[in-house]
The first five atom37 places (N, CA, C, CB, O) and aatype in JSON, in Angstrom:
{
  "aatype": [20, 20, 20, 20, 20, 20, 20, 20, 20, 20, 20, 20, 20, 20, 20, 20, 20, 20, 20, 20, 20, 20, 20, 20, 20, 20, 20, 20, 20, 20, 20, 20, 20, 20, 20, 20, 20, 20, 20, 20, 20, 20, 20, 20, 20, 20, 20, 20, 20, 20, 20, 20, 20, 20, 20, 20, 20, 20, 20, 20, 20, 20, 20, 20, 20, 20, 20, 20, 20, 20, 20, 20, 20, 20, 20, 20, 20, 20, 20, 20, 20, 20, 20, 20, 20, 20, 20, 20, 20, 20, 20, 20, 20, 20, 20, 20, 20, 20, 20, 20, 20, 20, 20, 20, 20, 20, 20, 20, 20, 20, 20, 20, 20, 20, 20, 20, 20, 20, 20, 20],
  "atom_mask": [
    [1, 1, 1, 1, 1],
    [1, 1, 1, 1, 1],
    [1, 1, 1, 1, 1],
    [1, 1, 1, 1, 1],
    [1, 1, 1, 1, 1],
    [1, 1, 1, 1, 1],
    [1, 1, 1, 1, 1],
    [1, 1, 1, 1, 1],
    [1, 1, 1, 1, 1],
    [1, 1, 1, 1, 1],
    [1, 1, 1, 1, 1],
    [1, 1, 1, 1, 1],
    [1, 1, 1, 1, 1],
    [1, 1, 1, 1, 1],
    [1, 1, 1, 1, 1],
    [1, 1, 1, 1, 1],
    [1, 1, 1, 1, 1],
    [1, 1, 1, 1, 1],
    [1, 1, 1, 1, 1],
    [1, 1, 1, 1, 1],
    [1, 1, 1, 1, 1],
    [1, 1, 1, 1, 1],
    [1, 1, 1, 1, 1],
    [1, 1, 1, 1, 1],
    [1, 1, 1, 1, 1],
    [1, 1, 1, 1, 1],
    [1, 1, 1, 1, 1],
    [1, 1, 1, 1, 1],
    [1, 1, 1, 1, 1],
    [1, 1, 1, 1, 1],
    [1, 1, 1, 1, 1],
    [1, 1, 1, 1, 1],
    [1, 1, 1, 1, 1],
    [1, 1, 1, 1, 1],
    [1, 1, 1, 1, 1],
    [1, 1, 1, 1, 1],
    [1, 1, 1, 1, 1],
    [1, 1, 1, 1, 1],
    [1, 1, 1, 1, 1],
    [1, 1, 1, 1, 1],
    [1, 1, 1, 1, 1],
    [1, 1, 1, 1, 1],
    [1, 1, 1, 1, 1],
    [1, 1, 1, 1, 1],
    [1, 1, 1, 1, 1],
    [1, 1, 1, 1, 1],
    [1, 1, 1, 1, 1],
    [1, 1, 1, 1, 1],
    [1, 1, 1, 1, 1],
    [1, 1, 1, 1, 1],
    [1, 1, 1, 1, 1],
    [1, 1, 1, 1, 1],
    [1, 1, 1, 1, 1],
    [1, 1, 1, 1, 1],
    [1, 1, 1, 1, 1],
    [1, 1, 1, 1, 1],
    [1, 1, 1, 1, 1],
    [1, 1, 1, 1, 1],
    [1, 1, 1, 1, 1],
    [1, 1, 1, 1, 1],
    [1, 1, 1, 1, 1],
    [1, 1, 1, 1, 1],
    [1, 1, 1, 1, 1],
    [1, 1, 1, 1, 1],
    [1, 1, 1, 1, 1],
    [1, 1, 1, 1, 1],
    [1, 1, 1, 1, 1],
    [1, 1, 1, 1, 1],
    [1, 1, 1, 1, 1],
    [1, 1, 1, 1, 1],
    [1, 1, 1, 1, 1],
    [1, 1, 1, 1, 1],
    [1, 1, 1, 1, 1],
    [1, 1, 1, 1, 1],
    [1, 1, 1, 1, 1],
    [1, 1, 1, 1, 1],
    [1, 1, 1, 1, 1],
    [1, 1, 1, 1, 1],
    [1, 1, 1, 1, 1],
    [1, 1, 1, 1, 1],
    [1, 1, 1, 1, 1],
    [1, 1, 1, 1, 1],
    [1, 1, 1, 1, 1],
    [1, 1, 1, 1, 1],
    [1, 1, 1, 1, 1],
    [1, 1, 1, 1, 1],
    [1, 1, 1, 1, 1],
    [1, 1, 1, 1, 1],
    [1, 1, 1, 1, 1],
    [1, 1, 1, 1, 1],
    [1, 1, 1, 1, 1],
    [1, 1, 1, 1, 1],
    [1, 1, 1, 1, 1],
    [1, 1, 1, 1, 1],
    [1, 1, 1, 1, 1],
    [1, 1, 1, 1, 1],
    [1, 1, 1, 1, 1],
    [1, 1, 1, 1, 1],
    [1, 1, 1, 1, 1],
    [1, 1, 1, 1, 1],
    [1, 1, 1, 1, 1],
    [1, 1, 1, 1, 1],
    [1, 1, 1, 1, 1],
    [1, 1, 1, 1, 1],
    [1, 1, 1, 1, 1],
    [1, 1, 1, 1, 1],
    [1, 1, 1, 1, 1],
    [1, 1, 1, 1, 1],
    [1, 1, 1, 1, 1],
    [1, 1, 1, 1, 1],
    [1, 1, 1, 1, 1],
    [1, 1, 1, 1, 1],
    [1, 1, 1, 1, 1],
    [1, 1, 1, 1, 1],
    [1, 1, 1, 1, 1],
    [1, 1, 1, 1, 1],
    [1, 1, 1, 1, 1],
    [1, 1, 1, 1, 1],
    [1, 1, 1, 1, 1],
    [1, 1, 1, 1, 1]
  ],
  "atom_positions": [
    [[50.66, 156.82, 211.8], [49.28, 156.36, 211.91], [48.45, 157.01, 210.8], [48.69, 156.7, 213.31], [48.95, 158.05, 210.38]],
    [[47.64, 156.75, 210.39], [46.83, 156.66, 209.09], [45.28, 156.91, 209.52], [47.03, 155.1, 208.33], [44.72, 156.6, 210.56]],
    [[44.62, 157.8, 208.03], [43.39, 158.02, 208.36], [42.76, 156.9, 207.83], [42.88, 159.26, 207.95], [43.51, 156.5, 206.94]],
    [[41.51, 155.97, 207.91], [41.17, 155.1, 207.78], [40.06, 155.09, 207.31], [41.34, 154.62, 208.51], [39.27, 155.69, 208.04]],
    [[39.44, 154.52, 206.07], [37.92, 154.22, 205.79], [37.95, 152.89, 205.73], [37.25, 154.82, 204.47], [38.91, 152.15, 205.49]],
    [[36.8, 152.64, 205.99], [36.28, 151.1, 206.34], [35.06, 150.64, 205.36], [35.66, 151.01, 208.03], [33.99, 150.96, 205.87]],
    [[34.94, 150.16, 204.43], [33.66, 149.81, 203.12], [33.67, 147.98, 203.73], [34.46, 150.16, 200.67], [34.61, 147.2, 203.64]],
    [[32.55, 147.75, 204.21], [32.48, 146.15, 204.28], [30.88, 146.42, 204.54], [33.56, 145.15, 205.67], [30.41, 147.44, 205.05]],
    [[30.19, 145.33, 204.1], [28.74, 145.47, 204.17], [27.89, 144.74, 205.7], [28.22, 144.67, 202.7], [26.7, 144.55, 205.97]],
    [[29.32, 144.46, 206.52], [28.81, 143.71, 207.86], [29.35, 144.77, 208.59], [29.39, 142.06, 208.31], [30.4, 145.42, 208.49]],
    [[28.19, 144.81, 209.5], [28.38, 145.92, 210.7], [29.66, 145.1, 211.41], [26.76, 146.17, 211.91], [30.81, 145.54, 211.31]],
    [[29.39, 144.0, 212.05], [30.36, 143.1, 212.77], [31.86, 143.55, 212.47], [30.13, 141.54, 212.31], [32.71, 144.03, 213.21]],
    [[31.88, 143.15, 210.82], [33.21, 143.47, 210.41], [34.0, 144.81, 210.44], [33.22, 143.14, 209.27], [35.22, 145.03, 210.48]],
    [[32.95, 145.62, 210.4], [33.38, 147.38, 210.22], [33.6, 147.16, 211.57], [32.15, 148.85, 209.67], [34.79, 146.96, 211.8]],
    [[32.83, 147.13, 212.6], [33.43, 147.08, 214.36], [34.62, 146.46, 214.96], [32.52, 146.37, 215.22], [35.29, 146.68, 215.97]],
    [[34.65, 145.56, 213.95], [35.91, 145.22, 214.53], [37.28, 145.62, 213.95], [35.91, 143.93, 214.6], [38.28, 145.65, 214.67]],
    [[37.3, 145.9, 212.72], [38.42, 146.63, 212.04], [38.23, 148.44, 213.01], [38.04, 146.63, 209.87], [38.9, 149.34, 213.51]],
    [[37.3, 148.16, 212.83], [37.56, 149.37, 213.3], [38.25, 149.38, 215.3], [35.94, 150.18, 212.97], [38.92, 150.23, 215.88]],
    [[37.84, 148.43, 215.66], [38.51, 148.25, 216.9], [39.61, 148.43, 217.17], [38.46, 147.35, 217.28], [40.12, 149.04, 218.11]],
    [[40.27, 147.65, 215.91], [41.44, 146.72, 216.11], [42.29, 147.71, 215.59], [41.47, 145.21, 215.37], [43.42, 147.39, 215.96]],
    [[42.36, 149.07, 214.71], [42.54, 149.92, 213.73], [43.1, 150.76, 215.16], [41.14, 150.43, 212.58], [44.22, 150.87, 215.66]],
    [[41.8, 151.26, 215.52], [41.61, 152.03, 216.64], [43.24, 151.58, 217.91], [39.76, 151.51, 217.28], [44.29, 152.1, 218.29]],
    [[42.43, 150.27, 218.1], [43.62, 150.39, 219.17], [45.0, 150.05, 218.84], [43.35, 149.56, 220.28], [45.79, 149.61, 219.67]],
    [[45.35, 150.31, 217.34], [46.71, 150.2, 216.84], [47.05, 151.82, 216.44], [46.79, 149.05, 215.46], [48.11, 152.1, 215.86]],
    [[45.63, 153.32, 216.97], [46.43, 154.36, 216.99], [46.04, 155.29, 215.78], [47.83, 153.9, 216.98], [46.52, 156.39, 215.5]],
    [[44.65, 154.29, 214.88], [44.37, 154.86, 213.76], [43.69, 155.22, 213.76], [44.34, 154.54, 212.95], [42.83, 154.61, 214.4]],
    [[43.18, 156.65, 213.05], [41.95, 157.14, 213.16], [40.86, 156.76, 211.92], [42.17, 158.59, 213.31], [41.1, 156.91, 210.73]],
    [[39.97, 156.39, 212.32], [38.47, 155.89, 211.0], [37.95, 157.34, 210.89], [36.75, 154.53, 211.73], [37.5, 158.02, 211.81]],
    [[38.05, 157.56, 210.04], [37.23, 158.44, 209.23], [36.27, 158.58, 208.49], [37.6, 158.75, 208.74], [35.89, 159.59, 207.89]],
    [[35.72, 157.24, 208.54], [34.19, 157.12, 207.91], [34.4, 155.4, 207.52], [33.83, 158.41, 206.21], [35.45, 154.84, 207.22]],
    [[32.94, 154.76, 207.66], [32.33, 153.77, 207.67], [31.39, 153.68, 206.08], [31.58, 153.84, 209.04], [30.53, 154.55, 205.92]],
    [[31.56, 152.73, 205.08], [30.71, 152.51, 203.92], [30.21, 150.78, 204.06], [31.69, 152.92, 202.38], [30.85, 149.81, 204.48]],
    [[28.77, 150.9, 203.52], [28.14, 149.35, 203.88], [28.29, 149.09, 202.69], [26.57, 149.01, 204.49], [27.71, 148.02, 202.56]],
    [[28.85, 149.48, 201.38], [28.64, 149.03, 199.95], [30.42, 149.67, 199.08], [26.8, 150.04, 199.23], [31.47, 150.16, 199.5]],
    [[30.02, 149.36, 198.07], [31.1, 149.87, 197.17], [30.94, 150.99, 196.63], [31.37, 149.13, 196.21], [31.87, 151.76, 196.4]],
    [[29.38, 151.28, 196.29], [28.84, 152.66, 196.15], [29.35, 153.5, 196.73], [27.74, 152.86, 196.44], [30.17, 154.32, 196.33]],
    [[28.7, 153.29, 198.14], [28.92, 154.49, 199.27], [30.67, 154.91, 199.64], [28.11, 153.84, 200.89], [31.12, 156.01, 199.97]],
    [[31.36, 153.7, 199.45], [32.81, 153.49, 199.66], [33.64, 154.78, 198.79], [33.23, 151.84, 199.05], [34.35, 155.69, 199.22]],
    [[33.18, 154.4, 197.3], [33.53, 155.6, 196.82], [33.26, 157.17, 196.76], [33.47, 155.35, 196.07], [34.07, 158.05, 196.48]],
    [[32.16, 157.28, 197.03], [31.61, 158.03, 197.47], [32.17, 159.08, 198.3], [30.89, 157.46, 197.86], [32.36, 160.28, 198.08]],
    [[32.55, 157.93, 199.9], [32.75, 158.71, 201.24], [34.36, 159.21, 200.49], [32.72, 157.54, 203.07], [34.85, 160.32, 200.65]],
    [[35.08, 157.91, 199.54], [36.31, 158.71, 199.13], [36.81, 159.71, 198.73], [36.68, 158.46, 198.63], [37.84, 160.28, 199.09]],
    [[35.91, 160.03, 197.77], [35.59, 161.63, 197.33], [36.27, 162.43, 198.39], [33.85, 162.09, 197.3], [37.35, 163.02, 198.35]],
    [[35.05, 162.25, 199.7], [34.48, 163.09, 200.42], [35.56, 163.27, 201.78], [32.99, 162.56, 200.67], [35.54, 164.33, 202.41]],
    [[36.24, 162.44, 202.08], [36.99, 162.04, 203.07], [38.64, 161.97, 202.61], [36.38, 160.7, 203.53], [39.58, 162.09, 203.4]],
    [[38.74, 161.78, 201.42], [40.16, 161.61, 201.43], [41.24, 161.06, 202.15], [40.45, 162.41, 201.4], [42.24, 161.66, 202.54]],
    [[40.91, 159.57, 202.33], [41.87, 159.06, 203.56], [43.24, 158.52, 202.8], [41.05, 157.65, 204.57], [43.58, 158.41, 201.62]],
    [[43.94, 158.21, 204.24], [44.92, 157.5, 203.47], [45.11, 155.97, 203.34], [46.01, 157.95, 203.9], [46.03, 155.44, 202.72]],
    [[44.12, 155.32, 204.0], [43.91, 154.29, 203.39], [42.64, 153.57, 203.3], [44.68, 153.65, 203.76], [41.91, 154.18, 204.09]],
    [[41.79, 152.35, 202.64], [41.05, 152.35, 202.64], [40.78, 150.76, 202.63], [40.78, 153.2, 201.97], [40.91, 150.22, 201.53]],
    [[40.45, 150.03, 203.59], [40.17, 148.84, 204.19], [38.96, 148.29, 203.06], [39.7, 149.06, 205.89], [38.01, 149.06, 203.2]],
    [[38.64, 147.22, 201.98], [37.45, 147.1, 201.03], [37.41, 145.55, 201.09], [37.66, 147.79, 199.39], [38.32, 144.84, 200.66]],
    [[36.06, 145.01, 201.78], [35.27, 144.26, 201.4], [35.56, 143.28, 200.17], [34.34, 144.99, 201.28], [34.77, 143.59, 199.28]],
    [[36.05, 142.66, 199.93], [35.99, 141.51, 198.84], [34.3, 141.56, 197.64], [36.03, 139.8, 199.99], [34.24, 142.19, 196.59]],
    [[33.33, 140.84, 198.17], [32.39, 140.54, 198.49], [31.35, 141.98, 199.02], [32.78, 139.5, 199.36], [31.27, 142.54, 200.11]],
    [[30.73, 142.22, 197.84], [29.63, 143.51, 198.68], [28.53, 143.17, 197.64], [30.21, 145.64, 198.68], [28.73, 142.51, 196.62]],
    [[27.04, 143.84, 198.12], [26.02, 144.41, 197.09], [25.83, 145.52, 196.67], [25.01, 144.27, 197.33], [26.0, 146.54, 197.34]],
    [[25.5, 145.49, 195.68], [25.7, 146.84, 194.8], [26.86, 147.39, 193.86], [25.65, 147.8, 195.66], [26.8, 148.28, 193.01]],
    [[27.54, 146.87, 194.1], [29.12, 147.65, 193.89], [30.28, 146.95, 194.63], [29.14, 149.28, 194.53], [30.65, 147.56, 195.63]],
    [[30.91, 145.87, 194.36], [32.01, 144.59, 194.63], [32.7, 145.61, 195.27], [32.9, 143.61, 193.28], [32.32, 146.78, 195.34]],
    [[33.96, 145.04, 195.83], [35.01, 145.74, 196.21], [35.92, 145.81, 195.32], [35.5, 145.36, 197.23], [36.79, 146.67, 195.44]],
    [[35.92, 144.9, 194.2], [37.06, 145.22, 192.96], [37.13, 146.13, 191.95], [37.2, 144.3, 192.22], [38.07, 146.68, 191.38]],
    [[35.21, 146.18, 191.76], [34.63, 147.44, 190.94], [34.67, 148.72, 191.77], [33.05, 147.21, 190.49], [34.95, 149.81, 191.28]],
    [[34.35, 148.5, 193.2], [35.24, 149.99, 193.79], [36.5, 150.56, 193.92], [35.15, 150.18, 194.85], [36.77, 151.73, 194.17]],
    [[37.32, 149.51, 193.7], [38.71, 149.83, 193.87], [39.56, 150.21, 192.51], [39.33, 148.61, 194.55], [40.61, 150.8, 192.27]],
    [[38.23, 149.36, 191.51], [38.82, 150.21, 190.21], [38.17, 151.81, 190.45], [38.17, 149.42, 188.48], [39.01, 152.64, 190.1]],
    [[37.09, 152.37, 190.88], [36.62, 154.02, 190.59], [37.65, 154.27, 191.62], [34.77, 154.72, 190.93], [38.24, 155.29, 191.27]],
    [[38.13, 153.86, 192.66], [38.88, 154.59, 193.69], [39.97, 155.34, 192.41], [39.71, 153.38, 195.12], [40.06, 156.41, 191.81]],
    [[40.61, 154.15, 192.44], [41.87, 154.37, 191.43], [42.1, 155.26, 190.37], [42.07, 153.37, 190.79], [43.03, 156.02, 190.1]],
    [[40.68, 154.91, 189.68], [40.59, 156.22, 188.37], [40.63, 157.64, 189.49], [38.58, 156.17, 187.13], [41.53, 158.42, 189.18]],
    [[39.92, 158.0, 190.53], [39.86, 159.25, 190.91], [40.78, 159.47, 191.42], [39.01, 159.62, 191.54], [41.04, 160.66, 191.53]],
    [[41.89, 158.36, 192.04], [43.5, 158.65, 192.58], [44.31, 157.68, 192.18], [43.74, 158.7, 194.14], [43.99, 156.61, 192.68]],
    [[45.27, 157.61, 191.47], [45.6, 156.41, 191.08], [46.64, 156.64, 192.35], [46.07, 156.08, 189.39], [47.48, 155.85, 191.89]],
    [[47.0, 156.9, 193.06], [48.03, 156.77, 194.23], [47.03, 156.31, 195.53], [48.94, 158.4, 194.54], [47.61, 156.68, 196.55]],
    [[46.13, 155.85, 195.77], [44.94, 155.6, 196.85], [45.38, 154.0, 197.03], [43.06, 155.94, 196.19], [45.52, 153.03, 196.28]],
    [[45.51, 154.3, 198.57], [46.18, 152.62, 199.34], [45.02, 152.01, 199.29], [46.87, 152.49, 201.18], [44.18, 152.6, 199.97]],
    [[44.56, 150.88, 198.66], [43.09, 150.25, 199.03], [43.86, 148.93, 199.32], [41.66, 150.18, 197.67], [44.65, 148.31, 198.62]],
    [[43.33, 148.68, 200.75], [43.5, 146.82, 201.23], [42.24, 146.24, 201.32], [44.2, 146.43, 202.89], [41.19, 146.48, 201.92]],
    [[42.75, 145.19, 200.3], [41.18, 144.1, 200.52], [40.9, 143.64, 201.16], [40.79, 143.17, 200.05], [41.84, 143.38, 201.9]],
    [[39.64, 143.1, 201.63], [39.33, 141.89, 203.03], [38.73, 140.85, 202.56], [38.29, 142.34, 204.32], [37.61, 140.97, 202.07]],
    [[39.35, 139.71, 202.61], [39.05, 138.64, 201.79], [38.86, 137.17, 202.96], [40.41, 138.53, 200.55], [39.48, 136.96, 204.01]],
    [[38.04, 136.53, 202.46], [37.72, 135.35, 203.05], [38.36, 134.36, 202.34], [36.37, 135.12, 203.16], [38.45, 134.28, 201.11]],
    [[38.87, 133.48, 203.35], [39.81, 132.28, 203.43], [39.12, 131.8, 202.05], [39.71, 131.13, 204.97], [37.93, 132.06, 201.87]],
    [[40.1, 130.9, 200.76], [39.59, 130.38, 199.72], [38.91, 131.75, 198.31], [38.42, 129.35, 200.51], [38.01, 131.38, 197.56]],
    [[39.42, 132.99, 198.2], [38.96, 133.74, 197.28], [40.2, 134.27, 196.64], [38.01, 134.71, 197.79], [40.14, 135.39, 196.13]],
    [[41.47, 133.5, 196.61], [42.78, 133.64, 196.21], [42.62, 134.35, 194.78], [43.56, 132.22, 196.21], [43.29, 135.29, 194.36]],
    [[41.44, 133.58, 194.06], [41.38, 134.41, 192.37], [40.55, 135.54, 192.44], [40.65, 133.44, 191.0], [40.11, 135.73, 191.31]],
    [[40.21, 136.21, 193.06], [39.59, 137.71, 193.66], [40.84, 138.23, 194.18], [38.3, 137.65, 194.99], [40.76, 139.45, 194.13]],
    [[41.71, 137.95, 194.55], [42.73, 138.75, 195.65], [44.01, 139.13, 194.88], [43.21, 137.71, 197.06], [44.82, 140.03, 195.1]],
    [[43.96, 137.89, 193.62], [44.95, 138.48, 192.6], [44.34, 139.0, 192.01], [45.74, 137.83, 191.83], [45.14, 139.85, 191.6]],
    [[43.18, 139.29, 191.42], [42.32, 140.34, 190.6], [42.5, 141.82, 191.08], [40.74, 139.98, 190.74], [42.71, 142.81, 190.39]],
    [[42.38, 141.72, 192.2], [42.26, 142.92, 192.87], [43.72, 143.63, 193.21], [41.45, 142.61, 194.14], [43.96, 144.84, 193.09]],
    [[44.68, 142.59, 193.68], [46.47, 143.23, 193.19], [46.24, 144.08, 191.49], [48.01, 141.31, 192.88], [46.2, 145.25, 191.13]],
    [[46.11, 142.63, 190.72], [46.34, 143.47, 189.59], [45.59, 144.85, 189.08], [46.22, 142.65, 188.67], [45.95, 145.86, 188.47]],
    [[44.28, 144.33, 189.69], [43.34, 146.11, 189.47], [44.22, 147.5, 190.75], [40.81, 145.77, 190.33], [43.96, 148.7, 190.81]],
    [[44.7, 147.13, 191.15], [46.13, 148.56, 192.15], [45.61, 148.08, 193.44], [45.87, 151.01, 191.98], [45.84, 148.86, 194.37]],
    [[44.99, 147.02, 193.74], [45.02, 146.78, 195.63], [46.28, 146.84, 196.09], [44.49, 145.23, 196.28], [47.17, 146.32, 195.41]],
    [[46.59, 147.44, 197.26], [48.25, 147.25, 197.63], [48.75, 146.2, 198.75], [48.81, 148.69, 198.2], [49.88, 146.07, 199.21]],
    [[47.45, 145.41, 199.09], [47.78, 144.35, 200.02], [46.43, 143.73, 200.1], [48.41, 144.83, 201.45], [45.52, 144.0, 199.32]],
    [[46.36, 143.12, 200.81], [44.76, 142.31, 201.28], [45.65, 141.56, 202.81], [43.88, 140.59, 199.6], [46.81, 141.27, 203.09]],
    [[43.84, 141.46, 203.73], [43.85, 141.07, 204.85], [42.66, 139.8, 204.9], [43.68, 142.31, 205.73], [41.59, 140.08, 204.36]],
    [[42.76, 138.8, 205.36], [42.46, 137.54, 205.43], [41.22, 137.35, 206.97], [44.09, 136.71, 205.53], [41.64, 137.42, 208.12]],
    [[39.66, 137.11, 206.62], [39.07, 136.97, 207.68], [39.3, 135.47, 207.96], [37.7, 137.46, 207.59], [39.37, 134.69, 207.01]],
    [[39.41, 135.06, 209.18], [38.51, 135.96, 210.91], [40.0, 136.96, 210.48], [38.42, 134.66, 213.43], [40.92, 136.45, 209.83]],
    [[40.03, 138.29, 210.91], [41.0, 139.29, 210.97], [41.77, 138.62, 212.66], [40.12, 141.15, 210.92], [40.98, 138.4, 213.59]],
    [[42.98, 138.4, 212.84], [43.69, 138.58, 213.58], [44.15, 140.09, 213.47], [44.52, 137.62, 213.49], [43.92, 140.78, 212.47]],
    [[44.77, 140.51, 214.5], [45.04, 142.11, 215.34], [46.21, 141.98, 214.69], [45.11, 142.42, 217.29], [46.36, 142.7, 213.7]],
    [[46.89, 141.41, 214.92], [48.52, 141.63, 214.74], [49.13, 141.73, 213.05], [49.32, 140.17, 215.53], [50.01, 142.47, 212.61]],
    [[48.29, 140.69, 212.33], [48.64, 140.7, 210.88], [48.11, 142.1, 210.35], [47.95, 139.4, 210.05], [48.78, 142.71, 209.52]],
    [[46.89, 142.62, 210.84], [45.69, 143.43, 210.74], [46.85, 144.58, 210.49], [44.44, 143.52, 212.17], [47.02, 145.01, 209.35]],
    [[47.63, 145.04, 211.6], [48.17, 146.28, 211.88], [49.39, 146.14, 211.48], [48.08, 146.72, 213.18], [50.15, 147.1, 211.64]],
    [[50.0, 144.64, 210.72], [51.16, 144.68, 210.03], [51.25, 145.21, 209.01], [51.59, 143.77, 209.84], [52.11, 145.96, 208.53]],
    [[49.89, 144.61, 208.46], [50.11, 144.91, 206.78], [49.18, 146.58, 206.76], [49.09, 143.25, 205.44], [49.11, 147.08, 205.63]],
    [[48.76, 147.1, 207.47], [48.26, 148.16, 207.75], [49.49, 149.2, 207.39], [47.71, 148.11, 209.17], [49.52, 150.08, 206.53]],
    [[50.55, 148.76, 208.4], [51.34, 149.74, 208.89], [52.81, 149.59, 207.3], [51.86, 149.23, 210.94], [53.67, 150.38, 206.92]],
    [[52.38, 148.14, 206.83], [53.6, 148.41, 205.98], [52.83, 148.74, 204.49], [54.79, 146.95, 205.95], [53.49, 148.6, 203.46]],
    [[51.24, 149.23, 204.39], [51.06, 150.08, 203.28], [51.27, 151.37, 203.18], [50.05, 150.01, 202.96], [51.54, 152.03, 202.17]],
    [[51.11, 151.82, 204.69], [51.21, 152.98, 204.68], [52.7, 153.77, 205.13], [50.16, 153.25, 205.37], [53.08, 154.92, 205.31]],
    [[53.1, 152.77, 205.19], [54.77, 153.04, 204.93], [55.14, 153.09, 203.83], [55.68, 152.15, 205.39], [56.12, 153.81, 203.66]],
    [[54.66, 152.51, 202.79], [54.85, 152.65, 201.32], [55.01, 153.36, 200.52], [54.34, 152.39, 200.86], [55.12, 152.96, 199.36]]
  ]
}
């Protein structure tokens, strides 16, 4: 089980990853509403993986996942991407994402691809 940060700019969405996280055994370790703050809490938190928003203000999730990277290039970041953003999702593989998760989030895919990054 894995420490968990959560960067999405919808409360909704952070609650429910974080639910669904939760009752697959994982612990959240901090909540970011931006890409800013995302990196930020990374610094600060050091998790081992890090759940990112597609889609944010201030600071994208692709432009965060590139500073993640420069400050760890070994840092699990999974994207959260909405149905139809396929050319964001290969952007974000090729910038070091190590998977992406597909909204509405189903539980089960949620904690598949969860569990086989951090098996990685």
């Amino acid at each position: 089980m894995g420490r968990i940060l959560i960067v999405d700019d919808t409360l909704f969405m952070r609650t429910l990853l974080k639910n669904i996280l939760s009752s697959g055994g994982h612990e959240i370790v901090g909540e970011a509403e931006d890409g800013d703050i995302g990196v930020t809490k990374y610094k600060e938190l050091k998790p081992d993986l890090v759940t990112m928003d597609v889609v944010m203000p201030k600071m994208n999730g692709i432009e965060a996942l590139k500073a993640i990277k420069a400050l760890d290039a070994n840092a699990k970041v999974i994207m959260c991407t909405a149905v139809g953003q396929e050319q964001m999702v290969k952007l974000a593989i090729k910038s070091g994402a190590r998977g992406y998760i597909v909204k509405p989030f189903q539980a089960p895919k949620v904690l598949e691809e969860i569990g086989n990054v951090l098996g990685a």
